[in-house]
BAROVEX-348317 format. One record per atom (N, C-alpha, C): residue in one letter; x, y, z. Coordinates in steps of 0.05 Angstrom, whole numbers, plus 5000, padded with zeros to 4 digits. Example, Ala and Ser with C-alpha at 12.3 -4.5 7.8 and 13.67 -1.06 7.14 Angstrom:
2
A526448865156 A524649105156 A526449345156 S525749555142 S527349795143 S525850015157 
//
This chain:
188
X115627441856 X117727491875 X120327531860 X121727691874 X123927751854 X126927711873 X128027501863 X130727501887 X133227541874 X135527661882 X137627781870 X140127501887 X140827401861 X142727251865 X142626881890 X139726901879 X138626601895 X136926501875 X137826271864 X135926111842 X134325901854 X132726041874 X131225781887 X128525941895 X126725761864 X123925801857 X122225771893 X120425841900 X118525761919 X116525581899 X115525491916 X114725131912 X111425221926 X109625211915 X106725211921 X105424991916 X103125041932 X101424781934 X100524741898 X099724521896 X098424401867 X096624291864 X095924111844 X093223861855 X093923721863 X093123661893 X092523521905 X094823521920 X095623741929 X097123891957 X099623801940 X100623661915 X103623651909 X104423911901 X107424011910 X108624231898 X107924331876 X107224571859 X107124611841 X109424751830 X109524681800 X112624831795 X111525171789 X113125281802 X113025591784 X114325691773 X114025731749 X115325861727 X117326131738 X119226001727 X121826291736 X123226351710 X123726601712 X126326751683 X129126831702 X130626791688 X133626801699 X134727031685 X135427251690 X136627501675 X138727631694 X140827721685 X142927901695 X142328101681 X142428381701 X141828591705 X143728771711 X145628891692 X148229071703 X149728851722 X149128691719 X151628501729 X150828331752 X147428401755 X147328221787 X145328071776 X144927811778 X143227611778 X140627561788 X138727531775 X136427561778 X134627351772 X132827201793 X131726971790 X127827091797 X126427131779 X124027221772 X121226991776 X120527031795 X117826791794 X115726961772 X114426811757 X111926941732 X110126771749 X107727011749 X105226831758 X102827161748 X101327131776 X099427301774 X098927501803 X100927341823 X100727521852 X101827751844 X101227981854 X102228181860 X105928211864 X106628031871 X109228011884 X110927851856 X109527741836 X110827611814 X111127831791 X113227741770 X112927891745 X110227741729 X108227931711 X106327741699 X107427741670 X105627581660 X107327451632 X107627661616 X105227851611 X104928061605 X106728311605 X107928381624 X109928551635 X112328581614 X112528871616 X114728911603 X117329001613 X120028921601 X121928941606 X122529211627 X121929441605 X121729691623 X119829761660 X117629571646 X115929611677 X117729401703 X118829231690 X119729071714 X122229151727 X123429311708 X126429431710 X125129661739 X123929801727 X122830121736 X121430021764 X119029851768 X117529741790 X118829511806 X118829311784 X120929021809 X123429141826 X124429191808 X128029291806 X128129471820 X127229661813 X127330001828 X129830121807 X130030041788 X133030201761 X130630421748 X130930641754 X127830781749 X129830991727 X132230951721 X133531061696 X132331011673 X131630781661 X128830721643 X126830901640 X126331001628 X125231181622 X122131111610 X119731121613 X117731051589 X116431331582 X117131301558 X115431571554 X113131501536 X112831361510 X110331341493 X109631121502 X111130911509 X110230561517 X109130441487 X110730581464 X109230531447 X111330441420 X114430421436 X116530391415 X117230621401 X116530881402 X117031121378 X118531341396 X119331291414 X121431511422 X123731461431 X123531181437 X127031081451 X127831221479 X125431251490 X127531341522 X127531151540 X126830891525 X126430591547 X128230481531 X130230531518 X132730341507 X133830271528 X135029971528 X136729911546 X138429711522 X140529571535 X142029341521 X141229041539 X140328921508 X140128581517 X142628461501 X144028341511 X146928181505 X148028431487 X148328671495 X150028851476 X148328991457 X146328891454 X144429061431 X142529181444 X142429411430 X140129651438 X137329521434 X135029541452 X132829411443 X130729661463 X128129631452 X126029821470 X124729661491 X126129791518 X124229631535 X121929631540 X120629831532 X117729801535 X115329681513 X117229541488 X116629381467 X117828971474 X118329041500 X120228731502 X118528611526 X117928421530 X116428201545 X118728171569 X118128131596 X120828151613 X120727841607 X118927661608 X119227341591 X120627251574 X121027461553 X123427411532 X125027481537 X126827591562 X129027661571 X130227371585 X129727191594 X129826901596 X133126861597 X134826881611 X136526811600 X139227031591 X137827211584 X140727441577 X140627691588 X142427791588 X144828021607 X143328291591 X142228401608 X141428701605 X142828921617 X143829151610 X145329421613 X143429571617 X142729711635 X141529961631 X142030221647 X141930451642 X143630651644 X145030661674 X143630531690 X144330561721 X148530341709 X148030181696 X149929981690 X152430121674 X152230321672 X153830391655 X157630521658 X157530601684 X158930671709 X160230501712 X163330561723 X165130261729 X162630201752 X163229991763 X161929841782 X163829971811 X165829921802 X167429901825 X168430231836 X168830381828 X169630631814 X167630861811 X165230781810 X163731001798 X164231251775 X165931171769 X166931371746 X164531341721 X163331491716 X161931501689 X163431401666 X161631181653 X161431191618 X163531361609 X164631371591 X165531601569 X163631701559 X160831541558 X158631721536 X157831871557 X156531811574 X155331871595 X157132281603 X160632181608 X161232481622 X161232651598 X161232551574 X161532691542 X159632841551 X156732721552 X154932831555 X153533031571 X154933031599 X156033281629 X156933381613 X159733321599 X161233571581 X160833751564 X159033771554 X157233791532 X154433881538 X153533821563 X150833921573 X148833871543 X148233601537 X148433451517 X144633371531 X143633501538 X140533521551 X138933661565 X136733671561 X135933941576 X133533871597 X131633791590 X129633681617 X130933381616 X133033271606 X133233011607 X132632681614 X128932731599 X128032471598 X128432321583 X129632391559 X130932211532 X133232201543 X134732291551 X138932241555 X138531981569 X137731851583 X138131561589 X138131431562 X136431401544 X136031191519 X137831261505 X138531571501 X140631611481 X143231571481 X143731581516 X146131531516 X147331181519 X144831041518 X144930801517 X145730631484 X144230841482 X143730781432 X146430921434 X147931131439 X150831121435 X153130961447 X152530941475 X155130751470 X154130441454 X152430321450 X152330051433 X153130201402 X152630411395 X153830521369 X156930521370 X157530671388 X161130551393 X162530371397 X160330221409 X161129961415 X162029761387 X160129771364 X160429731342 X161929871322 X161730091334 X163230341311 X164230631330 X167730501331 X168730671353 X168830981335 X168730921319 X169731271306 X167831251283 X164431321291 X162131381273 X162731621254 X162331731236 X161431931226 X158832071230 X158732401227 X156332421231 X153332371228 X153632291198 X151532141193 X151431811203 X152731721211 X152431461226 X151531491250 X153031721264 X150631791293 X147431881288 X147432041272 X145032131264 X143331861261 X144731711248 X142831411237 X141931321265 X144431211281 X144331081302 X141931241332 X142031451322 X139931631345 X137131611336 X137431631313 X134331661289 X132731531311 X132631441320 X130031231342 X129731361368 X130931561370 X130831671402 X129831911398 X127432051408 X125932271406 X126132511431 X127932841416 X128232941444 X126533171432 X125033271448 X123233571447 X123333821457 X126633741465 X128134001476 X129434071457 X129733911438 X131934101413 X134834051419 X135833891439 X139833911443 X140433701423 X140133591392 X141433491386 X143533541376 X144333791366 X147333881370 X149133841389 X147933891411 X150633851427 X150233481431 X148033431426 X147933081422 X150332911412 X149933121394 X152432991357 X155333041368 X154933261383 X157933331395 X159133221417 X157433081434 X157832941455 X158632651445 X156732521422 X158332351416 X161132331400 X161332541383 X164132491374 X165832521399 X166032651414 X167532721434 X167632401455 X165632281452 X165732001464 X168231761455 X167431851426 X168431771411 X171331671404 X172132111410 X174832111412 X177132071427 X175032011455 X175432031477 X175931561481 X175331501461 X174431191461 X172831111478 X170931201476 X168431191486 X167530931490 X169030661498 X167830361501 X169030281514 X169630441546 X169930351571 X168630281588 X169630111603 X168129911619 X165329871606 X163729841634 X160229791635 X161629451622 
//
């Protein structure tokens, strides 16, 4: 079961009709609170489950992208406490505890105004069937975030993990400097 902003586990029978405890994970999600029962019903996250499937199926944030499920293309990047990580390489179990971004998150909240990376990227037409531009534009702003004014080979580094088969990484490279120049580490 998945409840948004209520930390109060349901309580099942046990041996011998006493409550049993059920295991819950606590994660913020773009900013809203999230209290996760783990079990095996249908209706629970299973231990098994990954970050990306619970995002995409529990959640309904279907910006996540999975494309290999296999770690080698990066279109399931999201941010855990600020760092780029693959969600479809991450246990939603080991999320326990810390604040995940993912592209739906990236937008003032209040405002809707896009990212800096994000309109660079409109600007720039910076994608073409765009099933990788969610991960990438995720792996750039945590690159700005760290490093407001990359060089090109520092973006190049910082993308190296994100796989596109349309060929736009030019205007990729150009979208991020332009993020960049633009100070690309607003809001979200």
């Amino acid at each position: 079961m998945v409840t948004s902003n209520r930390p109060s586990p349901r309580a099942a029978s046990g041996i011998g009709g006493a409550p049993a405890h059920i295991p819950t994970i606590s994660l913020t999600v773009n900013g809203e609170h999230y209290e996760l029962e783990v079990g095996s019903r249908h209706d629970m996250i299973g231990p098994a489950d990954t970050l990306a499937h619970t995002l995409r199926e529990n959640l309904g944030l279907t910006g996540t992208k999975i494309g290999c499920d296999r770690g080698a293309c990066g279109a399931c990047t999201v941010l855990m406490d600020g760092k780029p990580i693959l969600s479809c390489m991450t246990l939603t179990v080991e999320c326990d505890g810390k604040r995940i971004t993912t592209i739906e998150g990236l937008a003032n909240r209040l405002t809707g105004q896009l990212h800096p990376v994000q309109q660079a990227f409109i600007n720039n037409t910076a994608f073409q069937c765009g099933f990788c531009t969610p991960g990438m534009i995720v792996t750039a702003k945590a690159l700005l975030d760290r490093n407001p004014s990359p060089s090109e080979a520092e973006i190049k580094d910082a993308l190296a993990g994100n796989f596109c088969r349309c060929g736009s990484w030019y205007l990729v490279i150009r979208a991020v400097k332009e993020a960049a120049a633009k100070g690309g580490q607003a809001n979200a």
